[in-house]
C-alpha positions as CSV (number, residue, x, y, z in Angstrom):
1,X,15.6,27.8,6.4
2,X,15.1,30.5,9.0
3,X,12.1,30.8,11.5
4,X,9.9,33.4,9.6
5,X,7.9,35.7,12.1
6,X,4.7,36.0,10.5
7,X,4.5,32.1,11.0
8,X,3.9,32.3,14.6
9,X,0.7,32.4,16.4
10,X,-0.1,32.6,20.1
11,X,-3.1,30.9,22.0
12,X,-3.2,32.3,25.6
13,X,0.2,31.7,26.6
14,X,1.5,29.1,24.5
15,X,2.9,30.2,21.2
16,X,2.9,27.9,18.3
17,X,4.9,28.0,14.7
18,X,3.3,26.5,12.0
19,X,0.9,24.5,14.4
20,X,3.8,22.8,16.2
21,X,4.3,24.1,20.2
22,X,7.5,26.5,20.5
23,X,7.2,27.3,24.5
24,X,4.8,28.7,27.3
25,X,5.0,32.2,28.4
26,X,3.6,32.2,31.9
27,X,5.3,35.9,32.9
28,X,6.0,37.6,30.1
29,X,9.0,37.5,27.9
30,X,7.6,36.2,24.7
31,X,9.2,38.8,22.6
32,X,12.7,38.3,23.6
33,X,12.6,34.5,23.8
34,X,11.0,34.8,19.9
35,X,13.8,37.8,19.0
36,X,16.6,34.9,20.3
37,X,14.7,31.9,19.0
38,X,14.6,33.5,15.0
39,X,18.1,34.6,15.0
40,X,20.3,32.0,16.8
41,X,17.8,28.7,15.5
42,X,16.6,26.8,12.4
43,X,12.9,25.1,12.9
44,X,14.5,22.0,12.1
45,X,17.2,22.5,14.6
46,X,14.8,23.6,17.6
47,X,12.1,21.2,16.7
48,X,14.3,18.0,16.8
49,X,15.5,19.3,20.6
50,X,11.7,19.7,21.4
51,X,11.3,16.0,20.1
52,X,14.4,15.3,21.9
53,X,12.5,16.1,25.0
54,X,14.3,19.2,26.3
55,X,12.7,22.3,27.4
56,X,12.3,25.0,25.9
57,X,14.2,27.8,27.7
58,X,17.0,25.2,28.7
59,X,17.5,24.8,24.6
60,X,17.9,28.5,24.1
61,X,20.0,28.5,27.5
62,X,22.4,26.4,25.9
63,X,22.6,29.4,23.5
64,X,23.1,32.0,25.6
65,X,19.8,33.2,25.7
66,X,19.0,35.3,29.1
67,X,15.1,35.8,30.1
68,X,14.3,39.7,30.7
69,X,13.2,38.3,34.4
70,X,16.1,36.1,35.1
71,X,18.8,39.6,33.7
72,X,16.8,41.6,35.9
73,X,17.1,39.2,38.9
74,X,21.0,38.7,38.2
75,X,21.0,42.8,38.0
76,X,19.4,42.8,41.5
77,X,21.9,40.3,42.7
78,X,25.1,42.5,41.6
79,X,23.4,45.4,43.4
């Protein structure tokens, strides 16, 4: 079973799916970090690493998954 979009809901800047926490948003991003989250991850399969007690952009890291801020910064470092 795939994440389904209309299923999550935002509360200031934590974002929940189905009531259960997905991640924190403190500068932005939320849109790519959901965009990567729906296609590369089951519920099931992100949940249990939330349970296991990793973080959530370090899960999606292990993925691949680049933050708009962090490609910007690596953009700025290649000059």
């Amino acid at each position: 079973m795939q994440f389904q979009a209309k299923e999550f809901h935002t509360q200031g800047q934590c974002h929940y799916y189905n009531g259960k926490f997905v991640a924190r948003t403190k500068y932005g991003g939320w849109g790519a970090f959901k965009k990567f989250l729906i296609k590369n991850f089951t519920p099931s399969e992100y949940f249990a690493q939330i349970e296991a007690g990793h973080a959530p952009l370090h899960i999606l890291n292990a993925k691949g998954y680049i933050s708009p801020n962090m490609a910007k910064a690596l953009a700025r470092e290649q000059g």
